[in-house]
Backbone as a printed PyTorch tensor [residue, N CA C, xyz], in Angstrom:
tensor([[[-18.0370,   1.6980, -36.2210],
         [-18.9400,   1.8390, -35.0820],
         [-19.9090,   2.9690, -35.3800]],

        [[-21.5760,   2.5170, -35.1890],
         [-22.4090,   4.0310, -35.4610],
         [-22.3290,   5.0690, -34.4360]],

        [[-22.5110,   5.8730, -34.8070],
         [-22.9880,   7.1810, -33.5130],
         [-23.7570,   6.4200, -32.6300]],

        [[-24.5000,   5.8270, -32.7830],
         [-25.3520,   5.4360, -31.7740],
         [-24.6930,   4.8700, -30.3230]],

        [[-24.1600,   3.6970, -30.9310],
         [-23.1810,   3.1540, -30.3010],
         [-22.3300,   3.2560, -29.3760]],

        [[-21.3130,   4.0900, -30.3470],
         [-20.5980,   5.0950, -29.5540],
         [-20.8030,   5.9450, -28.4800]],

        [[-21.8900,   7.0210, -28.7630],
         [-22.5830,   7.5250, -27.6390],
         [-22.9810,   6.5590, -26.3460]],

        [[-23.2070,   5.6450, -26.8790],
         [-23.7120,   4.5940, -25.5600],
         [-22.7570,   3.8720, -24.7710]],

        [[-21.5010,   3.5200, -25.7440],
         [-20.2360,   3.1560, -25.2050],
         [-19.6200,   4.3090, -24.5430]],

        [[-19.8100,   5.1910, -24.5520],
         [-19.3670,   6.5260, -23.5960],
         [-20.0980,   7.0190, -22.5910]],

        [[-21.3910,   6.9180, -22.6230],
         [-22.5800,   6.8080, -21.9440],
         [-21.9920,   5.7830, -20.3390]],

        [[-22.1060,   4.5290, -21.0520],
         [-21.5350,   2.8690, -20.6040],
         [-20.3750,   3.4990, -19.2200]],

        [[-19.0510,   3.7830, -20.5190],
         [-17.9840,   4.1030, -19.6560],
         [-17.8800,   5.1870, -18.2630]],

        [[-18.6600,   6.3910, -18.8200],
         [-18.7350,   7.1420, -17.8890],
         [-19.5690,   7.1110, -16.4030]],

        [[-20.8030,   6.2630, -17.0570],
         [-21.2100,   5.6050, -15.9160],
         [-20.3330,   4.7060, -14.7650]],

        [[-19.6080,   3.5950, -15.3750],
         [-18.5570,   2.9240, -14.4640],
         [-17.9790,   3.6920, -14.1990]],

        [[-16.9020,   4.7660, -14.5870],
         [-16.4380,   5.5500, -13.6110],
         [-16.9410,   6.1300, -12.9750]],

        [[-18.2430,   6.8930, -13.2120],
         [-18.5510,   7.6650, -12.0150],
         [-18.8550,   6.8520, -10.5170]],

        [[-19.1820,   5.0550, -10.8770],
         [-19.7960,   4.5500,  -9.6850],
         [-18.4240,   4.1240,  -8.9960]],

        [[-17.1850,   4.0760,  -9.7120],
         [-15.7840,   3.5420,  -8.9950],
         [-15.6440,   4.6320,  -8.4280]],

        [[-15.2560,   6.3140,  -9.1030],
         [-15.2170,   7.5470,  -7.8690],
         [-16.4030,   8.4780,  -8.2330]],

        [[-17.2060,   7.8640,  -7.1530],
         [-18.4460,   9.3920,  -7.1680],
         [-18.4420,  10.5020,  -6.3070]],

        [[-17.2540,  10.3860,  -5.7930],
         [-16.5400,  11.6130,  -5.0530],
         [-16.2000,  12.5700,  -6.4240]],

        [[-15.5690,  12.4690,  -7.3410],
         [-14.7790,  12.8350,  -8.0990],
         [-15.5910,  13.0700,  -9.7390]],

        [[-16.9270,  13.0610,  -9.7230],
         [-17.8510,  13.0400, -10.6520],
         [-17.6140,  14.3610, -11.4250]],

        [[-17.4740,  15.6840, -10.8450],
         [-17.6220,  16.5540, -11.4580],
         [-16.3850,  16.6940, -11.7970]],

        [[-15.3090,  16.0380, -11.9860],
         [-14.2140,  16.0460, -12.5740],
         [-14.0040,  15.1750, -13.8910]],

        [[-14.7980,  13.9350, -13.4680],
         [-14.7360,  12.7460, -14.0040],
         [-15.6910,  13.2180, -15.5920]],

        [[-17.0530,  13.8890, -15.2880],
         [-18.2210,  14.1250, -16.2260],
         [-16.7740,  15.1310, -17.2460]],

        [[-16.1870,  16.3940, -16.6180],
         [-15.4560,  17.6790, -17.5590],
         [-14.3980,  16.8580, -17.9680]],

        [[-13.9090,  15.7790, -17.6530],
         [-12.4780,  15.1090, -18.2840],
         [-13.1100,  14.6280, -19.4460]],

        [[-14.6260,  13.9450, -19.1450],
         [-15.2870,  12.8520, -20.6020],
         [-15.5210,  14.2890, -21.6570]],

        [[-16.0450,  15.1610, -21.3580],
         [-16.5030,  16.3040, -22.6450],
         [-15.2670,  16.4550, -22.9570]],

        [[-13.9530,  16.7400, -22.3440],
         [-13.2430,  17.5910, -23.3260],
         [-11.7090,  16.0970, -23.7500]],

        [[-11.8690,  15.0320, -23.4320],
         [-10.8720,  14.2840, -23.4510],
         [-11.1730,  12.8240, -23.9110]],

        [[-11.0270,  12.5130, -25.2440],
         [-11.4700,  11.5590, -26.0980],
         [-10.9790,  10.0440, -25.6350]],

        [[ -9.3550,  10.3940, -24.8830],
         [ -8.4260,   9.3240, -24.5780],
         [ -8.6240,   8.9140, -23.0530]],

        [[ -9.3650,  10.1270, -22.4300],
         [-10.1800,   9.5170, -21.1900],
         [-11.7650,   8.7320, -21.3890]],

        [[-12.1440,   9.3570, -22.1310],
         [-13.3040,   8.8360, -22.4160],
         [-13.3610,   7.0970, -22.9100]],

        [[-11.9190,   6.3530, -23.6720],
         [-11.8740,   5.8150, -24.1490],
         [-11.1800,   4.6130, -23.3400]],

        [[-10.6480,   5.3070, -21.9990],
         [-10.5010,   4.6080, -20.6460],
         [-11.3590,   3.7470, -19.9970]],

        [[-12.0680,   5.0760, -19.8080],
         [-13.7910,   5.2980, -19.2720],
         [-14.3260,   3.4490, -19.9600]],

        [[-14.4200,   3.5550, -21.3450],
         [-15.1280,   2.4470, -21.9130],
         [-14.3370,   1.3340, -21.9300]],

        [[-12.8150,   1.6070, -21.4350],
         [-12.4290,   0.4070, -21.7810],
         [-12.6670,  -0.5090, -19.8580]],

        [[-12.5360,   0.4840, -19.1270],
         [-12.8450,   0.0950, -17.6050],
         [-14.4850,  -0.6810, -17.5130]],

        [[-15.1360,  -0.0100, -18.1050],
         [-16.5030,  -0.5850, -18.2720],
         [-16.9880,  -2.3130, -19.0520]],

        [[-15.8240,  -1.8080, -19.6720],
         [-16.3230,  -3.2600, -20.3990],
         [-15.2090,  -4.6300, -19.6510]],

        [[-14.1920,  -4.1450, -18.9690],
         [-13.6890,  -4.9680, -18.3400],
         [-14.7950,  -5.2720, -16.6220]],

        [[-15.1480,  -4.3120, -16.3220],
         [-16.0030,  -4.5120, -14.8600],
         [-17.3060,  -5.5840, -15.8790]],

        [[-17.6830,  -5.7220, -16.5430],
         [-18.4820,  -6.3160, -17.3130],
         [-18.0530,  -7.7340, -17.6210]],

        [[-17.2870,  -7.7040, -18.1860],
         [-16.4450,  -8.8670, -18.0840],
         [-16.4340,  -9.5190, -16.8330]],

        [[-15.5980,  -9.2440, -16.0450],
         [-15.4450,  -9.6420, -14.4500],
         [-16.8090, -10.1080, -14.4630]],

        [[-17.7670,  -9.3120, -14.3760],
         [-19.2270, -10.0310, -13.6610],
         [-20.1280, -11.1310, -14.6070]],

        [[-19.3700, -11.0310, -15.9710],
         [-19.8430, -12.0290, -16.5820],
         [-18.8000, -13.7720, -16.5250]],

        [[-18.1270, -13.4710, -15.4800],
         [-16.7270, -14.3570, -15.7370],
         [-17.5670, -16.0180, -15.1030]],

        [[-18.4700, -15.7190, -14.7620],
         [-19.5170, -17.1310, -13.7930],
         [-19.6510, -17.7450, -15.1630]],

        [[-20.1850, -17.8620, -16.1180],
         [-21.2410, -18.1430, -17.3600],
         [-19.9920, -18.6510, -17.9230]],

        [[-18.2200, -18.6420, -17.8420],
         [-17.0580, -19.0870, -18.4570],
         [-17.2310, -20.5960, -18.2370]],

        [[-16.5790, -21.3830, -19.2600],
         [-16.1840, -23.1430, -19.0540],
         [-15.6370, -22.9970, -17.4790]],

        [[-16.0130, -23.9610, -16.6080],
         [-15.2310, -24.3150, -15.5810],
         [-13.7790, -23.9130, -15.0700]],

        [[-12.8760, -24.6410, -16.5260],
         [-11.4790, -25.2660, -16.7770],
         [-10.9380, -23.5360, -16.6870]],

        [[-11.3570, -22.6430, -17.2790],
         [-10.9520, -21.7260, -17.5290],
         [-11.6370, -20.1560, -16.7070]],

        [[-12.4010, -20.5560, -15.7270],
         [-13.4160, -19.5830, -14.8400],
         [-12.5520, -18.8640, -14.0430]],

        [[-11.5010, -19.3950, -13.0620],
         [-10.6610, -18.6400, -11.9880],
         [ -9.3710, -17.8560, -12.7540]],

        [[ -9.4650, -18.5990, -13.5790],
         [ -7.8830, -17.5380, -14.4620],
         [ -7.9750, -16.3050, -14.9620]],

        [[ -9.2430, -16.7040, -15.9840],
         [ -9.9870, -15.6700, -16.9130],
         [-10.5650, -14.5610, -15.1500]],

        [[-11.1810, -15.2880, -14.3830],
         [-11.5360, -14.1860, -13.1750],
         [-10.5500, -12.8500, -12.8230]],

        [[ -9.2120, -13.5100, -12.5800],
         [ -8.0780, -13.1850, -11.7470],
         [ -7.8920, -12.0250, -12.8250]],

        [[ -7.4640, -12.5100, -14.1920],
         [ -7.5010, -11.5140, -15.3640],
         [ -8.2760, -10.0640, -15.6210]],

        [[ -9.4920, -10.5040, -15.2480],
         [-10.5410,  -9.5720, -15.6050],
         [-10.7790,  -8.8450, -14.2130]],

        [[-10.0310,  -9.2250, -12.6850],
         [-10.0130,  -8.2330, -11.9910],
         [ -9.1130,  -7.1510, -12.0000]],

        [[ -7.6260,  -8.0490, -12.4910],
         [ -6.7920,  -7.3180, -12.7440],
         [ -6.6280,  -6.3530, -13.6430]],

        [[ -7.3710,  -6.5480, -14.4540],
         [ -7.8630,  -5.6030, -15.3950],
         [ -8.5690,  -4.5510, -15.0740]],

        [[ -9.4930,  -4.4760, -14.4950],
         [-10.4170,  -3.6840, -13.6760],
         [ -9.4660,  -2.7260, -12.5770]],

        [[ -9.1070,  -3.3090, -11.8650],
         [ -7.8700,  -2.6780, -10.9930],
         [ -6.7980,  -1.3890, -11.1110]],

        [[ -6.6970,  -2.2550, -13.1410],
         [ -5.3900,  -1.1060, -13.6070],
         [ -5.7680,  -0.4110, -13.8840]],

        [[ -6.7170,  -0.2010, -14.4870],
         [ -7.7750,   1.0370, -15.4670],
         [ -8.2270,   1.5820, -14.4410]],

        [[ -8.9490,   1.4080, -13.2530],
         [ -9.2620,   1.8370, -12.3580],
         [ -8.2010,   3.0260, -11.6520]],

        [[ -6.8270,   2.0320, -11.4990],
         [ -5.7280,   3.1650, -11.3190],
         [ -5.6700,   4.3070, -11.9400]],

        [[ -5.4200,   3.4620, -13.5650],
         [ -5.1690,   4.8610, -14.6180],
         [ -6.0090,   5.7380, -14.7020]],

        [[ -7.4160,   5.4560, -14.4060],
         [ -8.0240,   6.7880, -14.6280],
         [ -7.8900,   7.6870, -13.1320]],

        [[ -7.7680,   7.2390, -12.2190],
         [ -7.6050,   7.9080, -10.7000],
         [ -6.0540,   8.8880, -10.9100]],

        [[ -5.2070,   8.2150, -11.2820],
         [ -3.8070,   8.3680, -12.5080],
         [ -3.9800,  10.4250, -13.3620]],

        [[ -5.0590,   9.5090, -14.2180],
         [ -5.4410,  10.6570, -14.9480],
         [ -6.2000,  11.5830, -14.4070]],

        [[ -6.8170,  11.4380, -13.4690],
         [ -7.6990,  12.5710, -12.7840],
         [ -7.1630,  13.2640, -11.3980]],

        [[ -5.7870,  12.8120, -11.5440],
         [ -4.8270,  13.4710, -10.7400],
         [ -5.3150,  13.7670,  -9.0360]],

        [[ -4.5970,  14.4270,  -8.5180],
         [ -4.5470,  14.5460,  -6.9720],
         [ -6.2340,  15.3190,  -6.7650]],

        [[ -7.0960,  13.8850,  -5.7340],
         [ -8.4150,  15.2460,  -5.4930],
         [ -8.0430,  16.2750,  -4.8500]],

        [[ -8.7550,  17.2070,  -5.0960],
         [ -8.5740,  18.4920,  -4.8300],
         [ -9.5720,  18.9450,  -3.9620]],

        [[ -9.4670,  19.4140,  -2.6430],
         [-10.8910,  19.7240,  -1.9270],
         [-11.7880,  18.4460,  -1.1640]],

        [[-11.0150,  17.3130,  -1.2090],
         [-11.4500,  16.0530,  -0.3560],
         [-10.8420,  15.8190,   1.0920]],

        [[-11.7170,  15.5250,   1.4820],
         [-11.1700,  15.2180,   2.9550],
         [-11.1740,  13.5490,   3.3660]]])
């Protein structure tokens, strides 16, 4: 993978998380600088919410399964990083 890339796949990821908790941004932005295995969350949540919204354009036969999949997917990662970014602190 180039630098380029990469940067953009982290770019990518951090964006989806920040729009799932934008309460939690300035936690979310200091977890991506110093945490490679969040960051790598980050991109993997992104490319599943991507998925999901590309799931219309699937064969027919296989559209609601592959759907159900790719929410559920979205869902868990979604957890894990809420998971990883532990109890908010200062939210009401």
């Amino acid at each position: 993978m180039s630098t380029r890339s990469a940067a953009g796949d982290d770019a990518h990821g951090l964006a989806a998380a920040l729009r799932r908790f934008p309460a939690r941004s300035l936690q979310i932005r200091e977890l991506s600088i110093r945490d490679e295995s969040f960051r790598g969350m980050c991109e993997d949540f992104a490319a599943a919410e991507s998925a999901l919204a590309h799931a219309d354009r699937l064969p027919s036969h296989v559209r609601e399964e592959r759907r159900a999949e790719f929410k559920s997917l979205v869902e868990s990662l979604a957890a894990e990083i809420e998971q990883t970014l532990g109890p908010a602190r200062g939210l009401i």
